[in-house]
Rosetta silent file (secondary structure, phi, psi, omega in degrees, C-alpha in Angstrom):
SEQUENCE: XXXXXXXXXXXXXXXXXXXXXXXXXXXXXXXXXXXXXXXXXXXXXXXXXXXXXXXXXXXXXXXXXXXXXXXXXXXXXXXXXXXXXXXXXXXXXXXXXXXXXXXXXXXXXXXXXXXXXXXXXXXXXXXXXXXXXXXXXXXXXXXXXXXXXXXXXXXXXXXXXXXXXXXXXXXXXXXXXXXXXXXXXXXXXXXXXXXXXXXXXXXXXXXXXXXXXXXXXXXXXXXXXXXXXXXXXXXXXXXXXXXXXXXXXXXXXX
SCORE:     score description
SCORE:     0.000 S_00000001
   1 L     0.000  156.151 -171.454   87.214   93.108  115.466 S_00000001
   2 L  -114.841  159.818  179.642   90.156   94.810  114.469 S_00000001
   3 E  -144.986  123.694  168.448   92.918   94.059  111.598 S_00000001
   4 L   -95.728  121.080  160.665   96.738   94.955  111.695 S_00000001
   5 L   -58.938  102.391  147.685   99.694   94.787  109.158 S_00000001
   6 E   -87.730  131.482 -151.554  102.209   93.005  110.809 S_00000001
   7 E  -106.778  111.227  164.833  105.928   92.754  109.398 S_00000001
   8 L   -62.985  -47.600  140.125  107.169   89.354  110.177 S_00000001
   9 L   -26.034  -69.942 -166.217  110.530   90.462  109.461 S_00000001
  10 L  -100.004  -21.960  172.505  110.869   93.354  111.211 S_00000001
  11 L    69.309   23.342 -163.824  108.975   92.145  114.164 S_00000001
  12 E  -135.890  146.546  145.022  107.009   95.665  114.112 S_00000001
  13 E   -72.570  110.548 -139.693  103.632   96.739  113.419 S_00000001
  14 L   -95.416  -32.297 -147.886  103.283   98.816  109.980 S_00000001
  15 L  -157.549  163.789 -142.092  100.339  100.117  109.831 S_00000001
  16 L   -94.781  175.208 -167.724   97.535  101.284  112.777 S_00000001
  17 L  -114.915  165.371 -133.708   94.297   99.174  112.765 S_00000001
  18 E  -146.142  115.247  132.068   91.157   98.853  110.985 S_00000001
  19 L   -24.923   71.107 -176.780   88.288   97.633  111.591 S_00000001
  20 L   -52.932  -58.111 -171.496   87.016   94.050  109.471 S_00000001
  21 L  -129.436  131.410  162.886   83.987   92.844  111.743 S_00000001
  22 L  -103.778  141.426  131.526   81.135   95.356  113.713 S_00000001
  23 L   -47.392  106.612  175.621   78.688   94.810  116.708 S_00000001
  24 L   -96.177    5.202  176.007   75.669   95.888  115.919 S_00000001
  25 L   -94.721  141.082  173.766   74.391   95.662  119.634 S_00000001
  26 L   -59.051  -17.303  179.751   75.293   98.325  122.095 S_00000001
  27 L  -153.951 -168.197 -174.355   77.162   95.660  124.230 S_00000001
  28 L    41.808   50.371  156.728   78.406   92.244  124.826 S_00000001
  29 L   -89.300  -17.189 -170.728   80.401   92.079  121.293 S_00000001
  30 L   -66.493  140.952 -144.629   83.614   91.903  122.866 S_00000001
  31 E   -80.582  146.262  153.982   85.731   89.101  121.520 S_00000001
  32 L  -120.722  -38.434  173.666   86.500   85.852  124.054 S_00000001
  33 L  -158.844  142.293 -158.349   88.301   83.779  121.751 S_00000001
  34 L  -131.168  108.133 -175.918   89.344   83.883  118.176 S_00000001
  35 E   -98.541  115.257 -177.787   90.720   80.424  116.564 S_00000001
  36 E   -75.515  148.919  142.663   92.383   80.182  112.714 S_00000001
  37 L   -95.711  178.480  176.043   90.616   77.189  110.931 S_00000001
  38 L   -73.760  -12.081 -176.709   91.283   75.277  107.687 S_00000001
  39 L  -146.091   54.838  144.318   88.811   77.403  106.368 S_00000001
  40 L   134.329 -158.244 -171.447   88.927   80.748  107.440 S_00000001
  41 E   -87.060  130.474 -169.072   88.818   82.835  111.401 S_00000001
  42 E  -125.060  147.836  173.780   86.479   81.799  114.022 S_00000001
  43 L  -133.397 -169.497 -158.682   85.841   84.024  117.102 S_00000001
  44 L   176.754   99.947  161.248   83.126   84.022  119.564 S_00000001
  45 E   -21.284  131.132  162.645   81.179   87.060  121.422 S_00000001
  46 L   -82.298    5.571  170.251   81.784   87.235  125.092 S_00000001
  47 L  -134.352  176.837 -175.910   77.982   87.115  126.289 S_00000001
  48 L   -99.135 -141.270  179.031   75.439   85.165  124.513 S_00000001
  49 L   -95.259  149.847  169.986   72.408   86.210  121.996 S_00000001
  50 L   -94.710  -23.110  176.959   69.765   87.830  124.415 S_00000001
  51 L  -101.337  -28.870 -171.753   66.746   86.480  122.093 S_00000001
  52 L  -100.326   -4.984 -165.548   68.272   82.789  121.101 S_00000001
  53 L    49.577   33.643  175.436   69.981   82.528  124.653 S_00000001
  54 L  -102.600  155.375  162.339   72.941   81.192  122.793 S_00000001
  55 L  -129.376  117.688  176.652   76.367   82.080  122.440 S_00000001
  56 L   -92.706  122.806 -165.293   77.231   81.620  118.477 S_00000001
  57 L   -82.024  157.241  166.309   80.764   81.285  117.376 S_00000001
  58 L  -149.507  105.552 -160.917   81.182   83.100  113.868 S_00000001
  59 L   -68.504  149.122  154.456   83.484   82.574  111.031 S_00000001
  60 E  -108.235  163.870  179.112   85.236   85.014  108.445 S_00000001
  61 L  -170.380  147.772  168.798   86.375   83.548  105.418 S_00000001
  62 L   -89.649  129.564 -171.126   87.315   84.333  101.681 S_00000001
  63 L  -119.747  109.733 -165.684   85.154   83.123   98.770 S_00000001
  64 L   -54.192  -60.912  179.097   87.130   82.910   95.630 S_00000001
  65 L   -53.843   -8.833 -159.606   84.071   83.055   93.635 S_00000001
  66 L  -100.853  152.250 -172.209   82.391   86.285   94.836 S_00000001
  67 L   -81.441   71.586  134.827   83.187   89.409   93.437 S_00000001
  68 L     4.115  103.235 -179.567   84.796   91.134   95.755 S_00000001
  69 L   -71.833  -11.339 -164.242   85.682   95.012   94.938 S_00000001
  70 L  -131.171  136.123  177.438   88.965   95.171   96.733 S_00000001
  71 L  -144.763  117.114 -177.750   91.841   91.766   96.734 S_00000001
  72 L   -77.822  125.652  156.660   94.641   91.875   99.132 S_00000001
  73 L   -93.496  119.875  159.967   98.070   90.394   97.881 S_00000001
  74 L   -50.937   96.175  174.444  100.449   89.615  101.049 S_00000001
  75 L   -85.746  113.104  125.327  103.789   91.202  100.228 S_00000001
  76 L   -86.574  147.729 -176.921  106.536   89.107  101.796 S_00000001
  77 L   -53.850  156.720  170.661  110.220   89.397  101.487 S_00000001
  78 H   -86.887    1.964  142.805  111.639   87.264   98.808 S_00000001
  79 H   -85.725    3.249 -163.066  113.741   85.628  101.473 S_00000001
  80 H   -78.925  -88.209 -176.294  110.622   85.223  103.637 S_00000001
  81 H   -31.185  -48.693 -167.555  109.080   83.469  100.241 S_00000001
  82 H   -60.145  -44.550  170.599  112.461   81.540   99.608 S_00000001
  83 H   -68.555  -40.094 -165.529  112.134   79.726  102.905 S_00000001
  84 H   -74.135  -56.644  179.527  108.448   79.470  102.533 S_00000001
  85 L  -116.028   53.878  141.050  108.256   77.127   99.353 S_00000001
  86 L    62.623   -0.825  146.558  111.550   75.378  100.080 S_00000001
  87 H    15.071  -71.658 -174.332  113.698   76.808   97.866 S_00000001
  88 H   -71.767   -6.459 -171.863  116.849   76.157  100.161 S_00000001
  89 H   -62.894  -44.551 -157.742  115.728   72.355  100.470 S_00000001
  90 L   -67.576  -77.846 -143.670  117.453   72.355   96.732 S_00000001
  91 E  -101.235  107.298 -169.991  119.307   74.887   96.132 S_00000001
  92 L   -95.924  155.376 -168.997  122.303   76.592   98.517 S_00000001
  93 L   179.025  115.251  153.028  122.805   80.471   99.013 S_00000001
  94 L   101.002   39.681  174.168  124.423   82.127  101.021 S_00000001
  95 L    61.539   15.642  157.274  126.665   79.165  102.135 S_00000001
  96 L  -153.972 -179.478 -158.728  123.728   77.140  103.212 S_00000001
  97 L   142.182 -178.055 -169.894  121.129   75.051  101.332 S_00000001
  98 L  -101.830  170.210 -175.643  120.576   71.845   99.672 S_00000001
  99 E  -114.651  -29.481 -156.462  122.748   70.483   96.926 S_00000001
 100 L   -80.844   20.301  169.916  120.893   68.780   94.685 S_00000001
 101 L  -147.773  156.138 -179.082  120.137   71.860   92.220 S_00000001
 102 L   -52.428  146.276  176.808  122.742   74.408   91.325 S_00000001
 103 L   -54.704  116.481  171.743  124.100   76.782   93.550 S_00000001
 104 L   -96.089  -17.665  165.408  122.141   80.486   93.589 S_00000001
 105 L    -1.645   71.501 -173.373  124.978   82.409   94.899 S_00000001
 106 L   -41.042  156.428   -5.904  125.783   86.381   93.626 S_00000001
 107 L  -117.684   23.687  152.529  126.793   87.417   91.487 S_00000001
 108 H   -39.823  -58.232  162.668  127.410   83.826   89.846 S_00000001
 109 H   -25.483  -37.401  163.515  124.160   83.727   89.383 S_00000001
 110 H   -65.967  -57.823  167.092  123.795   86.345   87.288 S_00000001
 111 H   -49.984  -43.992 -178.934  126.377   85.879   84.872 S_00000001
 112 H   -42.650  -78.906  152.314  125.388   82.270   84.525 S_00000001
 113 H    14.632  -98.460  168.344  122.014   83.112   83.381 S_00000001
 114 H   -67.246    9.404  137.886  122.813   85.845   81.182 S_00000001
 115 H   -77.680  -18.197 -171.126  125.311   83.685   79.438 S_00000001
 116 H   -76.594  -47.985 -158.233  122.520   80.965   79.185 S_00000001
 117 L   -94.476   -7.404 -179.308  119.897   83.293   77.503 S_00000001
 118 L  -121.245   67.021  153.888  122.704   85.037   74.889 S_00000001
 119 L  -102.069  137.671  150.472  123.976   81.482   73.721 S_00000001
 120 H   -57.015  -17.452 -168.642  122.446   80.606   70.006 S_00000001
 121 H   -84.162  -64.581  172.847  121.991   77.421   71.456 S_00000001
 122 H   -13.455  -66.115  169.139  118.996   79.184   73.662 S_00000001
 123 H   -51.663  -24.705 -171.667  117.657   80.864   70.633 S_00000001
 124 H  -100.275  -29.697  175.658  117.347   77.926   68.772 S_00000001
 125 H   -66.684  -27.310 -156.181  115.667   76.167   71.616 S_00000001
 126 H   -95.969  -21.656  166.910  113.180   78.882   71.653 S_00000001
 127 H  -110.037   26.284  170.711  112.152   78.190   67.915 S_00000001
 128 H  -102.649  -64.634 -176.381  111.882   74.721   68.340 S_00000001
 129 H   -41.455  -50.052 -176.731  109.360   75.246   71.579 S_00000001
 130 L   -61.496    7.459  150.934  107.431   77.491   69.274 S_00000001
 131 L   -65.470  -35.402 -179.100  106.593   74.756   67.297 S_00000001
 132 L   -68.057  160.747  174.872  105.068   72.463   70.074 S_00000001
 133 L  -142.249   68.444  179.508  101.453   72.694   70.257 S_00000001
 134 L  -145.827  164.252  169.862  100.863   71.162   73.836 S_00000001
 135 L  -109.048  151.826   18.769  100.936   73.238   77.251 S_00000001
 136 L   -75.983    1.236 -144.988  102.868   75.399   78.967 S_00000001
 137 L   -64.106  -81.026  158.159  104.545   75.720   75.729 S_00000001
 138 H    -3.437  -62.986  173.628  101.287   77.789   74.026 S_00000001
 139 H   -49.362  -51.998 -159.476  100.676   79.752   77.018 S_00000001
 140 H   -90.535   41.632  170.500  104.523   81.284   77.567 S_00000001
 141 H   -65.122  -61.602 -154.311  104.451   81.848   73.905 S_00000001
 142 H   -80.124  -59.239  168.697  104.375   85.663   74.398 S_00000001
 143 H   -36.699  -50.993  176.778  106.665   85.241   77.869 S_00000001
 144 H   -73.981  -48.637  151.855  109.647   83.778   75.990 S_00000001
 145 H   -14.651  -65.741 -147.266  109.656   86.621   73.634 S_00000001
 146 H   -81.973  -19.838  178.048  109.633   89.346   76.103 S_00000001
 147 H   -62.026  -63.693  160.968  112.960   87.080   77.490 S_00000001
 148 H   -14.038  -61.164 -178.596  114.388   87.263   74.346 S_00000001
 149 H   -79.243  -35.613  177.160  113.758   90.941   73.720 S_00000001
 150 L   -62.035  176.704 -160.105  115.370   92.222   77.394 S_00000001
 151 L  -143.511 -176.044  174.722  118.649   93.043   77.508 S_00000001
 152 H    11.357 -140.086  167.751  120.902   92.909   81.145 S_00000001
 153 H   -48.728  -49.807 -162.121  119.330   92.247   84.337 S_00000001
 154 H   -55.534  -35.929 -166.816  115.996   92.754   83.560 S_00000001
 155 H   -40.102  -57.613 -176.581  116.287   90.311   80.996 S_00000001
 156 H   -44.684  -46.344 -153.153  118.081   87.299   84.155 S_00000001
 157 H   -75.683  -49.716 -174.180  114.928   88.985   86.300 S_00000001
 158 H   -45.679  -60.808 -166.303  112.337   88.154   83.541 S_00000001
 159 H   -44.145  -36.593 -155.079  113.949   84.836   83.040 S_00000001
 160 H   -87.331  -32.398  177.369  114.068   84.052   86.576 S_00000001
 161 H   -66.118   -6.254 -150.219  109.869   84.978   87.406 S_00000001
 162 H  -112.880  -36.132 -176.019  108.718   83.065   84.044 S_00000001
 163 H   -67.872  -61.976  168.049  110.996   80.134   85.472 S_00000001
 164 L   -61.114  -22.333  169.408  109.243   80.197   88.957 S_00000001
 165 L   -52.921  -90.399  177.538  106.219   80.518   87.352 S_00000001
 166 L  -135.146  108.405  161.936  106.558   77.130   85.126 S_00000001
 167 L  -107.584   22.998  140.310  109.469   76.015   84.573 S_00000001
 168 L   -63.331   13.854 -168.145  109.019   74.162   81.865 S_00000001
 169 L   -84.515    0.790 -149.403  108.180   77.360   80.028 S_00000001
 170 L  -153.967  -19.763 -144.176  111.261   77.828   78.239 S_00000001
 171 L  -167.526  108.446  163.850  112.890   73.354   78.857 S_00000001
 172 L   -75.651  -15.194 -167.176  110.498   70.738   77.966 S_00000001
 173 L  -121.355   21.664  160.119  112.786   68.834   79.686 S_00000001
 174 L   -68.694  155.511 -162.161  112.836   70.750   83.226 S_00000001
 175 L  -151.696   -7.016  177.397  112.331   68.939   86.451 S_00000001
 176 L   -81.552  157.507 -127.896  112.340   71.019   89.398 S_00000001
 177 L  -111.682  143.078 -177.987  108.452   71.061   90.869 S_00000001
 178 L   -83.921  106.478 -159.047  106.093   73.853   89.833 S_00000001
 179 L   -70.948  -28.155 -173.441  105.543   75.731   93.616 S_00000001
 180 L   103.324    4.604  176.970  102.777   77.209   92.920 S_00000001
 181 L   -56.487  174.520  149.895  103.532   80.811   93.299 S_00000001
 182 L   -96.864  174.146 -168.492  101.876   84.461   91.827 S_00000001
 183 H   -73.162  -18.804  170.328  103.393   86.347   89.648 S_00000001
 184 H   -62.127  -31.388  144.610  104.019   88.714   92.275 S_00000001
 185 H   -25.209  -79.184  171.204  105.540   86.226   94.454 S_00000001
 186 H   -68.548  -12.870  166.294  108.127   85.473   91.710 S_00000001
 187 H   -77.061  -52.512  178.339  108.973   89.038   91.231 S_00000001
 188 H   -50.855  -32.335 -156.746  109.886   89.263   95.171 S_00000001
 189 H   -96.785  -51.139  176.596  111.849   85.844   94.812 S_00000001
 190 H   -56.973  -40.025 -165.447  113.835   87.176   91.660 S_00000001
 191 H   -74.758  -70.698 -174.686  114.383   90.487   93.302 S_00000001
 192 H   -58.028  -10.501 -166.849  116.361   88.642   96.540 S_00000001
 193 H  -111.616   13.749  169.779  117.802   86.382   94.297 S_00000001
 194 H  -120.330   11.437 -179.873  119.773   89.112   92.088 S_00000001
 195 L  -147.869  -48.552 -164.381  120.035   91.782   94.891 S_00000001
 196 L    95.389   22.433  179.578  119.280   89.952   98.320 S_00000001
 197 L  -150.451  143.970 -169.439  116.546   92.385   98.629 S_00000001
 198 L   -99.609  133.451 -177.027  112.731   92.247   97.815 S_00000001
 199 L   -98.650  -28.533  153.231  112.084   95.602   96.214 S_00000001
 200 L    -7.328  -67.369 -153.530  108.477   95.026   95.667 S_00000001
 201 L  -120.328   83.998 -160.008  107.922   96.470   99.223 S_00000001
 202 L   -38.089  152.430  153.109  108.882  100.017  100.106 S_00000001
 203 L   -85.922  138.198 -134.509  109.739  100.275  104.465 S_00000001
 204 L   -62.288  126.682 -164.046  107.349  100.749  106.629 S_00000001
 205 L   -60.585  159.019  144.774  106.762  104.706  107.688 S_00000001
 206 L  -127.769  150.190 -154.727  107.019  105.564  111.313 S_00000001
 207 L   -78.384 -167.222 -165.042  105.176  108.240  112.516 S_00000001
 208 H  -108.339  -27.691 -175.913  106.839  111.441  114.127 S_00000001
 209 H   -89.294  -35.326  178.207  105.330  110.334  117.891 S_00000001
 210 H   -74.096  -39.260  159.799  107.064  106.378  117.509 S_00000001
 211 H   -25.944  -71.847 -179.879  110.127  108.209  116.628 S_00000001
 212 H   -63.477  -23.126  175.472  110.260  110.530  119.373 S_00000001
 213 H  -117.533   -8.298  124.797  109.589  107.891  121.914 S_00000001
 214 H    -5.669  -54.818 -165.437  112.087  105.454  119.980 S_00000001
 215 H  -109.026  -17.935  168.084  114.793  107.774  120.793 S_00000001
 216 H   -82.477   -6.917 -118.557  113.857  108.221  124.595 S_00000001
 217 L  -127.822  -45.077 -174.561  113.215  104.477  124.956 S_00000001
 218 L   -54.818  143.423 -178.290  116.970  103.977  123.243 S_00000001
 219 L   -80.934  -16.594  176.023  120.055  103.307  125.276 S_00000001
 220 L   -78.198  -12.713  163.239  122.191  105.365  123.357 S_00000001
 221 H   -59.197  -69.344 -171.232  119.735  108.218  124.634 S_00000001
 222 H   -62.267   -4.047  178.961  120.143  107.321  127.900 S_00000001
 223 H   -87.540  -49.570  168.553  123.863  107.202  127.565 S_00000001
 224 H   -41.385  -69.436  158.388  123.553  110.573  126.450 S_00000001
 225 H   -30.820  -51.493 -177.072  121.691  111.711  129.043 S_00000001
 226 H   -76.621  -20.028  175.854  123.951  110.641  131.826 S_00000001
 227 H   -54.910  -83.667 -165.293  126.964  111.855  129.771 S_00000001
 228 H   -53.613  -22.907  163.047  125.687  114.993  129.692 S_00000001
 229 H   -60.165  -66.450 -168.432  124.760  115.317  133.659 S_00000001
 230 H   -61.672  -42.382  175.731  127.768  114.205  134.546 S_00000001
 231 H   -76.757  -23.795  152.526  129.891  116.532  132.540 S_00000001
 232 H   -47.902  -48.271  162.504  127.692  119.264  133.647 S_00000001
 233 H   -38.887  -42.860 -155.584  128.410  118.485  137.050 S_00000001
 234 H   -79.298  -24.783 -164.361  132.175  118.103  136.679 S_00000001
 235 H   -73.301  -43.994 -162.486  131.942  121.888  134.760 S_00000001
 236 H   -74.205  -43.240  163.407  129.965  123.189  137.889 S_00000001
 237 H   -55.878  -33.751 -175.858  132.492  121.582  140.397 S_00000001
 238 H   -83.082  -59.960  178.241  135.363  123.026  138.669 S_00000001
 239 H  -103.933   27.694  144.922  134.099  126.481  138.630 S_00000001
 240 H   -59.607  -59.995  164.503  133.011  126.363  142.424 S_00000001
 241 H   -41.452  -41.531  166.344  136.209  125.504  143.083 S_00000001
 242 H   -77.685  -27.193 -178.321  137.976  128.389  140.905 S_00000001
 243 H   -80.430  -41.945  171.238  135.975  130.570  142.547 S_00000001
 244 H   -32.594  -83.459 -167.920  136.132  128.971  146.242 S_00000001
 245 H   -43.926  -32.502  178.144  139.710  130.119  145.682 S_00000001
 246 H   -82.775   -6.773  178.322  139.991  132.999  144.142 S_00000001
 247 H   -81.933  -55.081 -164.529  137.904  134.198  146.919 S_00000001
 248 L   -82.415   42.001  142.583  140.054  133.108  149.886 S_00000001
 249 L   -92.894  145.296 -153.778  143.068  134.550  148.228 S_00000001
 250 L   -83.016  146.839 -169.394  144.423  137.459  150.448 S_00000001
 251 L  -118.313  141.234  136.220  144.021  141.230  148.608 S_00000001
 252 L   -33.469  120.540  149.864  146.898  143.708  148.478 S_00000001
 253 L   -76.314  135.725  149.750  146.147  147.323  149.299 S_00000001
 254 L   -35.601    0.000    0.000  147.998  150.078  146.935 S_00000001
């Protein structure tokens, strides 16, 4: 079986594909049907075992415990992500959304923020929490600091992944629901919600042969194309014509 990046976004395939599950038989491996479960991919050979006279369906799956040398994170856009854990249920941007949490809108957002975290009233909150000795307060010990210590955006960006995180890390008395993200997650979510772009996730190369058949495949090619036949024509018709004429004009002798 084979495995593909596909860009949900973009509608395109990123990246060319790679082989996840072998056949170890010379034949009859070929896939007849491949079903997602709750707990992991199930597929099924298209002939059966030749010794059990069987046909065995066989799952892949991920086992948190095992050690694994290699761990794939999914990068999705942080508007992908935004949509994904419900974000907009709340919270409106971009003229649409929910109401019942503040408005994420640029480049209000920003300012807001970063007036929030260089108030004294902030600072003083932040040496109160370091006092509690319950959690998350304990954990994000180290986290509000590094808030603290940033300066401009990075600081609002810190503020806003530590926030998505727990966000009770910083407001014992926060209330919006902990989603469950990674931290990588919240850096993609922070990134669209101070630029409207997840930066996390460079775009996808295309090779020099998808190019090239890109641009014949394109209509503005083919637009080209006819342009230019056609004005070639009208050039060759034109000097058929000067010439037609210049022939059948009657010569002088000296």
């Amino acid at each position: 079986m084979l495995g593909l990046r596909y860009d949900v976004e973009t509608h395109r395939v990123v990246t060319a594909p790679k082989s996840f599950v072998r056949f170890r038989r010379a034949s009859g491996g070929e896939v007849s049907g491949v079903a997602l479960g709750p707990d992991g991919l199930y597929f099924a050979a298209i002939l059966p075992n030749p010794q059990a006279e069987t046909t065995p369906v066989y799952r892949v799956a991920f086992d948190a415990g095992a050690d694994y040398p290699h761990r794939l994170e999914l990068k999705a856009s942080g508007s992908s992500l935004f949509q994904q854990y419900g974000c907009r249920a709340c919270h409106a941007l971009d003229d649409a959304g929910g109401t019942s949490g503040p408005d994420l809108d640029r480049p209000a957002l920003e300012r807001r923020i970063q007036d929030r975290l260089a108030s004294p009233e902030y600072a003083q909150r932040v040496e109160e929490i370091a006092r509690l000795e319950q959690e998350p307060f304990v954990s994000y010990a180290d986290e509000r600091q590094r808030v603290l210590a940033a300066e401009g955006r990075e600081q609002v960006k810190l503020w806003l992944e530590y926030r998505l995180l727990e966000p009770r890390f910083d407001d014992p008395g926060a209330t919006i629901p902990k989603v469950g993200v990674t931290p990588g997650q919240a850096g993609a979510i922070a990134d669209y919600l101070l630029t409207g772009e997840f930066e996390g996730a460079p775009p996808p190369k295309v090779a020099f042969s998808d190019r090239v058949r890109n641009t014949l495949e394109s209509k503005r090619f083919a637009a080209g194309i006819v342009a230019g036949v056609g004005f070639a024509a009208a050039t060759f018709a034109l000097l058929w014509l000067v010439r037609r004429r210049t022939n059948q004009r009657p010569r002088t002798s000296p």
